[in-house]
N, C-alpha and C positions, 0 to 999 in steps of 0.2 A: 817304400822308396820307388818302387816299380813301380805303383798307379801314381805317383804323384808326377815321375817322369814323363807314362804317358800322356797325364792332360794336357804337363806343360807342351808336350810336342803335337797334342792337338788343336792348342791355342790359334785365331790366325795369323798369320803373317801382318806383316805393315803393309805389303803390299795387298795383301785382301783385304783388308780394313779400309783402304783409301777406295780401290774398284766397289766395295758396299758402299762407302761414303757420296761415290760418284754416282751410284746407281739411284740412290735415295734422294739427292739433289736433281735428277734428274727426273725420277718421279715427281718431285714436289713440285720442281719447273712446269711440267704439263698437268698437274692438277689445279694450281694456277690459274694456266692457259684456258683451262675449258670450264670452273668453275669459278672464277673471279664474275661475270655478270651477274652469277643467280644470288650470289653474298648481297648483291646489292636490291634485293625483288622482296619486298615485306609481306606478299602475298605467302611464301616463301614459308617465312618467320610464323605465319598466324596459322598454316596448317600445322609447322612443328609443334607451334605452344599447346593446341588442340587436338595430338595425336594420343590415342591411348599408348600402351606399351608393348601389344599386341602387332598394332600396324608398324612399330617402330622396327620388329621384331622381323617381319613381314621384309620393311624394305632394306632392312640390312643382309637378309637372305638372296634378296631378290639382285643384291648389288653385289653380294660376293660372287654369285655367280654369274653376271655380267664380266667382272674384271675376271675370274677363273676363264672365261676363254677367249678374254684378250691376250691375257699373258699365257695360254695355250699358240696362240699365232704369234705376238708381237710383245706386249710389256713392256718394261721400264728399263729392262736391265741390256746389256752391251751384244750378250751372247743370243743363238736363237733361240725361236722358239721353245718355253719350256716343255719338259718332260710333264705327268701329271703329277706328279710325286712334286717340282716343285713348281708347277705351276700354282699347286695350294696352299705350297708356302709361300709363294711372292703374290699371293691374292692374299694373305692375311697382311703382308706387309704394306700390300698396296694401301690396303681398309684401314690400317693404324697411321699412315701419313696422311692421308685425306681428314680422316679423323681430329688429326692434332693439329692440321694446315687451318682448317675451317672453326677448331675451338678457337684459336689463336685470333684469328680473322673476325671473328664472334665476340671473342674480350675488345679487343682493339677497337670493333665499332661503338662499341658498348652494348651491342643486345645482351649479352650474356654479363651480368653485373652480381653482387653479391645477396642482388635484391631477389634474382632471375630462381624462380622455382626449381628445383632438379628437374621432374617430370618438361619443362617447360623448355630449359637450355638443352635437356637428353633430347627432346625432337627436335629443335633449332638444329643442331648438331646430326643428327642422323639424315635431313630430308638434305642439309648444306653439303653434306659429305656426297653423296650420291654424284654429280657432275665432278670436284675433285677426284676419285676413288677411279671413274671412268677417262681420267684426264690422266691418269697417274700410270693407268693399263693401256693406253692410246700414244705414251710418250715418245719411246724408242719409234712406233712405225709412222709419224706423222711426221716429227721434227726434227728426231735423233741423228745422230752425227754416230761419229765412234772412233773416239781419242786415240792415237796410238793402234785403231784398229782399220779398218776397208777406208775409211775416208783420207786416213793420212795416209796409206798404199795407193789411192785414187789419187791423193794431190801430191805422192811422189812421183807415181806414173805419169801426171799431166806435165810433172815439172822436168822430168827424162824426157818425157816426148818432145816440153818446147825446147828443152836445151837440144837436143838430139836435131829436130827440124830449125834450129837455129843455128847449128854446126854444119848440117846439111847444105842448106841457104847460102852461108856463107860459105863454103865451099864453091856451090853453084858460082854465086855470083863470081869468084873470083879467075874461076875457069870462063865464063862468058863474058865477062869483063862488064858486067849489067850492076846497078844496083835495083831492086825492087822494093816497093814499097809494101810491109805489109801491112792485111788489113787489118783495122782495128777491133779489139773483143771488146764483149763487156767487160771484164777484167782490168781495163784502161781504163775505163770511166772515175772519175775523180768518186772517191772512195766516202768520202765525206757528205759531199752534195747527196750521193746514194741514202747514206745512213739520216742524215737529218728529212730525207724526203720518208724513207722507209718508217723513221719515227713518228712522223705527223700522218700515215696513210693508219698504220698501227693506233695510235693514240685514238685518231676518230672513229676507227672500225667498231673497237672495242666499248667507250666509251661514250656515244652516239643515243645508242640505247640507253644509255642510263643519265644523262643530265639531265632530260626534259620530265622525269617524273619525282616524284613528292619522296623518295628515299632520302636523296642527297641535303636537303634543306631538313628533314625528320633527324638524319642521323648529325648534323651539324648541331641541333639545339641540345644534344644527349651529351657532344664531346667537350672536353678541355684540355689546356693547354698541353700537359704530360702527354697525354692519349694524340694529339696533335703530331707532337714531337716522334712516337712511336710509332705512327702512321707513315712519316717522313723516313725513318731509316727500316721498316719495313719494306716500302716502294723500292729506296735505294737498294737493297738485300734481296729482293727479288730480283728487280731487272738486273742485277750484276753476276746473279746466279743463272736464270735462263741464258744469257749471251757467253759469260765466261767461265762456268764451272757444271754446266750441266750437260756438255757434250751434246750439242743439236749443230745439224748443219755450218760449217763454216767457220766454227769456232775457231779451228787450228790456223787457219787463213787468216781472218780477224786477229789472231794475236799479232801475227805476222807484218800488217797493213802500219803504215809510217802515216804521221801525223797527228794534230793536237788531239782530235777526234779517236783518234784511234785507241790513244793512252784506255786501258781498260778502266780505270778511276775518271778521267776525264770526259771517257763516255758516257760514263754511265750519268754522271752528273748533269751535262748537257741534255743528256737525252732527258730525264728528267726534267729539266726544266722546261725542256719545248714540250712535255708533256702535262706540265702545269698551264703554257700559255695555254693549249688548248684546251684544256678542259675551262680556262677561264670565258675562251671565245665560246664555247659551246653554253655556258650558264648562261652569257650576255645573250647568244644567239635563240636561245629557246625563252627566255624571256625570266630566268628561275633572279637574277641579280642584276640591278641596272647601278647605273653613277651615283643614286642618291641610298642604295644600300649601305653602310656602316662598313669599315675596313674588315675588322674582323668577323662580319660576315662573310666578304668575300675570302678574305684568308681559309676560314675552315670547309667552305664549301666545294672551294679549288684546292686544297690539298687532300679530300677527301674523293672527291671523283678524280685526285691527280695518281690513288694507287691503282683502280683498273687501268686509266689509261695509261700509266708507266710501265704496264704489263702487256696493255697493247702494243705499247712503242717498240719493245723488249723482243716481241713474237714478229714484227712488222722487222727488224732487222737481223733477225736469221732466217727471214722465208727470202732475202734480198741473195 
C-alpha cells in the first residue's frame, strides 16, 4: 500500500506533462528548422544506404555529443542551461525526436518503403538525423521564446512601460495644453502585410536551394496520392507547431494580433498556400515544370517542395 502510494505521488503532474509536451514540440520545431534541406539531398540517401554499421555507430556517437553540449549551454527545453546529469538525458531525448522526425519524413517521401533494406533505411535515418538532433539542441537559443516565462515578463513590462508613458504623456499634454504626436514603432506596422512578406522571404530562403535539383521531380515519380495527402497535413502540422505551440519568439503577441491573418487556423493556411505559390514560381523559374507539363505533375511536385518551404515561411514569421 505504501509503494503503491508512493509511485502514485511520483507520477507527473498535468502540468509537467504539458511543459515536457511543449519542450518536445519545441524541439521538433527546430530540428525541422535546421534539417528540412538535407531530407531533400540524395547525395544524402546514397551515403546512408552504403554506410556499414560501424560508421553508423561512429556518427551516432559523434552527434550525441554534439547535441550533449548544446543542451549543456542552450537546448530545447524552457529552463537554463542543463546540469550534466541532465544534459544527457535531454541529449538522448534530443537523438530519439530527430530520429522519429526524419523516419517519419523518410516514410512520407517514400525513401524508406517496405521494399527499403534495414541496413539501408538504418543509414538513411542516422546520417538524416544528424542536422535534426542539432536543430533540436539549437532550439531554445536561436528561436525560443518562453511562454509564461522572460518573454511574457518582457511583453508585460513593455506593455506597463507603454501604458505607464502613455499615462505619463497624457498627463503631460494636459498640463501644457499640447497634443504630441507620437512616433510610430514597428509595432504599428499592419501586422499582416509583415506576415505575408515574412512568409514569401522564408518560403524562398529555404526552398531556393532545393527546386532547381533533380530530388524534387525523383521524389514526385515515387509518390501517390495518399502519401500526397500526408505530405499536406504534415506541412500544415508543422508550420502550425513552430509558430503556435512551440514557444519561439512572439508567439504570445501573435496570439494576441487581430485580424483574418492572424486567426492561428487561418494562418497557418494562408501561409501555406503562399508557400505553395512559391515553390510553384520557383519549379517554373528554374526551369524543372513549364505550361505543357501535365497537372498532376505539377500538383505533386508543388506540394512536395511546398513542405520545406511551408517550414521556411513558418521560421520567416517568428524571426519578424
Amino acid at each position: 500500500m505504501v509503494r503503491r502510494l508512493t509511485l502514485r505521488l511520483a507520477l507527473p503532474t498535468g502540468r509537467e506533462w504539458r511543459s515536457e509536451l511543449a519542450d518536445v514540440v519545441r524541439g521538433l520545431a527546430g530540428g525541422f528548422l535546421f534539417g528540412i534541406p538535407l531530407i531533400y539531398t540524395m547525395e544524402v540517401w546514397w551515403i546512408g544506404s552504403y554506410a556499414n554499421p560501424i560508421d553508423l555507430l561512429e556518427v551516432l556517437i559523434a552527434t550525441y555529443i554534439i547535441v550533449f553540449f548544446l543542451n549543456r549551454t542552450d537546448g530545447f527545453r524552457q529552463q537554463d542551461p542543463d546540469r550534466t546529469g541532465q544534459a544527457l538525458m535531454d541529449s538522448v531525448e534530443a537523438m530519439a525526436i530527430a530520429l522519429v522526425c526524419v523516419t517519419w519524413v523518410l516514410i512520407l517521401l517514400r525513401e524508406i518503403t517496405w521494399n527499403t533494406s534495414l541496413n539501408e533505411a538504418l543509414g538513411k535515418i542516422v546520417f538524416e538525423a544528424v542536422p535534426f538532433a542539432i536543430g533540436v539542441g539549437l532550439a531554445r537559443s536561436i528561436l525560443a521564446g518562453d511562454p509564461g516565462g522572460r518573454d511574457q515578463q518582457q511583453d508585460q513590462g513593455q506593455s506597463q512601460g507603454q501604458l505607464q508613458g502613455q499615462s505619463q504623456g497624457q498627463s503631460q499634454g494636459q498640463s501644457q495644453g499640447q497634443s504630441q504626436k507620437q512616433p510610430s514603432r514597428p509595432e504599428d506596422f499592419n501586422p499582416t502585410v509583415a506576415d505575408v512578406g515574412a512568409t514569401l522571404i522564408g518560403s524562398i530562403f529555404i526552398a531556393f536551394s532545393i527546386a532547381p535539383t533533380d530530388e524534387v521531380p525523383m521524389l514526385a515519380a515515387a509518390t501517390s496520392p495518399p502519401w500526397l495527402l500526408a505530405v499536406i497535413a504534415t506541412s500544415l502540422l508543422v508550420s502550425y507547431a513552430i509558430v503556435f505551440a512551440a514557444g519561439f519568439t512572439t508567439q504570445s503577441r501573435r496570439l494576441q494580433q487581430q485580424g483574418l491573418f492572424q486567426n492561428p487556423v487561418t494562418e497557418t493556411v494562408i501561409s501555406y498556400l503562399i508557400a505553395l505559390i512559391t515553390a510553384a514560381v520557383m519549379l517554373y523559374f528554374f526551369q524543372r515544370l513549364d505550361f505543357s507539363d501535365p497537372w498532376n505533375s505539377w500538383l505533386e511536385q508543388v506540394l512536395l517542395l511546398g513542405l520545406p518551404a511551408t517550414i521556411g515561411g513558418a521560421a520567416g514569421r517568428i524571426a519578424i
